[in-house]
N, C-alpha and C positions, 0 to 999 in steps of 0.2 A: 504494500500500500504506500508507504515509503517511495517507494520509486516512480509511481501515480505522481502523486504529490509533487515530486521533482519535475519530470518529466511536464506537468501543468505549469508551472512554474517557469522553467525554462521556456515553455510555450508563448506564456504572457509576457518577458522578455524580451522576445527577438520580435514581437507583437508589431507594426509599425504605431506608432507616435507614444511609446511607450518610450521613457517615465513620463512626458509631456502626458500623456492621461490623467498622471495622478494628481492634477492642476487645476482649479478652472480659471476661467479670464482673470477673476480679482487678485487668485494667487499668483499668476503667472506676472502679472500686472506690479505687485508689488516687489517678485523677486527680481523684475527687470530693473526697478527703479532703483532697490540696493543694489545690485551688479552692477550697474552702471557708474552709480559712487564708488565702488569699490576699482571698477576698473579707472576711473577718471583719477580717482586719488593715486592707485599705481603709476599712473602716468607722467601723475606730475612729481611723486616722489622720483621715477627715473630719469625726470628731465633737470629737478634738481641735482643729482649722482652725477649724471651726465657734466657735470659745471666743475672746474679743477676746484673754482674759489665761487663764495659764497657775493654775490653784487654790492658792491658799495653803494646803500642807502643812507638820503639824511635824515631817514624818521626811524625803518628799523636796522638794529645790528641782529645778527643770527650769532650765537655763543652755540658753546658746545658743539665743535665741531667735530666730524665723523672720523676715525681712523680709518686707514683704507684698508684694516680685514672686514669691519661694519659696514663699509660703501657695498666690500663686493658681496657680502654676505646678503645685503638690504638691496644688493641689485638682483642679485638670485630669487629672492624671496618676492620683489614685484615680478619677475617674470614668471613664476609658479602662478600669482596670484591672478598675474592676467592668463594665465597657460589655462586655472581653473574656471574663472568667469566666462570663458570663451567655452570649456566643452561644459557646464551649463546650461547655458545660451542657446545652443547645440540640440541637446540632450532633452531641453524643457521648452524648445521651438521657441523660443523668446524672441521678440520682434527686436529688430535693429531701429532704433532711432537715431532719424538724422538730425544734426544742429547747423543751424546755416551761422559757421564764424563771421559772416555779415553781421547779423543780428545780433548775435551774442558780443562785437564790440560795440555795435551803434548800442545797445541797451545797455551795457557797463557806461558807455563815457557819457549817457545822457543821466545818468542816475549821478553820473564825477559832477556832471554841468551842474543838475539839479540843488545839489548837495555844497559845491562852492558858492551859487548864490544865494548860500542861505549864509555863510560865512562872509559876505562883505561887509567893509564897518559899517554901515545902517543897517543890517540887520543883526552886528552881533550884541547892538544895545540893548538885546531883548535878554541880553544875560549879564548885564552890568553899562554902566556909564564907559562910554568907549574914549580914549584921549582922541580930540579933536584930530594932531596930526595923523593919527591913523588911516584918516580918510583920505589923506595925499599921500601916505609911503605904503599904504597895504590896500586898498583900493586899487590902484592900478597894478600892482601883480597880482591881486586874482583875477582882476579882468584879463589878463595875458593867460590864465592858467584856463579861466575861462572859454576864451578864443581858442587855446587849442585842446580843448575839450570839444569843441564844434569842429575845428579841423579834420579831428579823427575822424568824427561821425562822418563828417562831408565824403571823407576818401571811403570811410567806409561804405558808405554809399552812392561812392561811383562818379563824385561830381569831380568829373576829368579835369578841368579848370586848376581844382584843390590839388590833384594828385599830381599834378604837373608843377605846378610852385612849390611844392615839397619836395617832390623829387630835383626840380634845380637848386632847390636850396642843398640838397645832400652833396647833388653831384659839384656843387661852387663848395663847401665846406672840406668835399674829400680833396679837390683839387687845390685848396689852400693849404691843407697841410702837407701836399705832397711836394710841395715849393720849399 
C-alpha cells in the first residue's frame, strides 16, 4: 500500500503546474510581491559589493566596512538568493513584473521636487522663525537643486531639448578636464 501511496504521489508531482496548484491568485500574488523585494534587495546588495569603495557623501558616511572574505561570502549568498527567487518564480508560475525605469525616476525626483519645496525658507517658518538672510543664501540653492530635480524628470521623459544640454554640458566638462 506503501508503494500506492508513492507511486500517487510521484504522480501528483510530475502533474503539470504542480507546486503552482498548491496556490491561488492571492497566494501567488503575495509571494510574488516578497520575491521581488527579496530579489530587488539582492540586487542592490551586489551592486553595492560590486563598488571597490563605498561613494563619498555629504549627508551619509557608510562605517563598518566589509572584509573581503564577507564581500565574497555576501556575494555568494545574493547569488543563491537570487538562484532561489528565480526557481520559485518558476516553480509557482509567478508573473514577471515589468517597471518602466522611466517612471520609476520621473516618480522619485518629483517626490525630491515635491519635498525641497517644502524646504525653502518661506516655508521652513512653519517650524520656527527663519533668519531673514536665509532667504538670499539658501533660497537660491534649493531652487538650483530644484531645477534639477525637473531636469531629471525632463530627460526622463524624453524632452530631447533637456537631454541634449546635459549631454553638452558633460561632453564641454569631460573635454575640460582633458586639457
Amino acid at each position: 500500500m506503501a508503494e500506492s501511496d508513492k507511486e500517487q504521489q510521484d504522480t501528483a508531482t510530475n502533474e503539470e503546474g504542480w507546486p503552482a496548484s498548491l496556490l491561488n491568485a492571492n497566494h501567488r500574488r503575495v509571494l510574488t510581491s516578497t520575491l521581488r523585494r527579496v530579489e530587488l534587495a539582492a540586487w542592490r546588495l551586489e551592486d553595492q559589493l560590486g563598488r571597490s569603495v563605498s561613494p563619498e557623501l555629504a549627508l551619509t558616511r557608510f562605517t563598518n566596512p566589509l572584509s573581503a572574505p564577507q564581500r565574497a561570502a555576501l556575494l555568494r549568498l545574493t547569488q543563491q538568493v537570487r538562484q532561489e527567487a528565480m526557481q520559485l518564480a518558476s516553480d509557482y508560475c509567478l508573473d514577471v513584473a515589468e517597471d518602466n525605469l522611466l517612471s520609476i525616476i520621473k516618480a522619485e525626483f518629483s517626490l525630491l521636487w515635491c519635498d525641497l519645496e517644502e524646504v525653502r525658507p518661506q516655508k521652513l517658518r512653519n517650524y520656527g522663525i527663519v533668519n531673514p538672510q536665509a532667504h538670499a543664501v539658501l533660497g537660491p540653492r534649493i531652487e538650483r537643486l530644484i531645477q534639477l530635480m525637473l531636469s531629471i524628470n525632463d530627460v526622463a521623459g524624453g524632452k530631447q531639448d533637456v537631454v541634449d544640454m546635459w549631454q553638452e554640458t558633460n561632453d564641454n566638462s569631460s573635454e575640460g578636464r582633458a586639457r
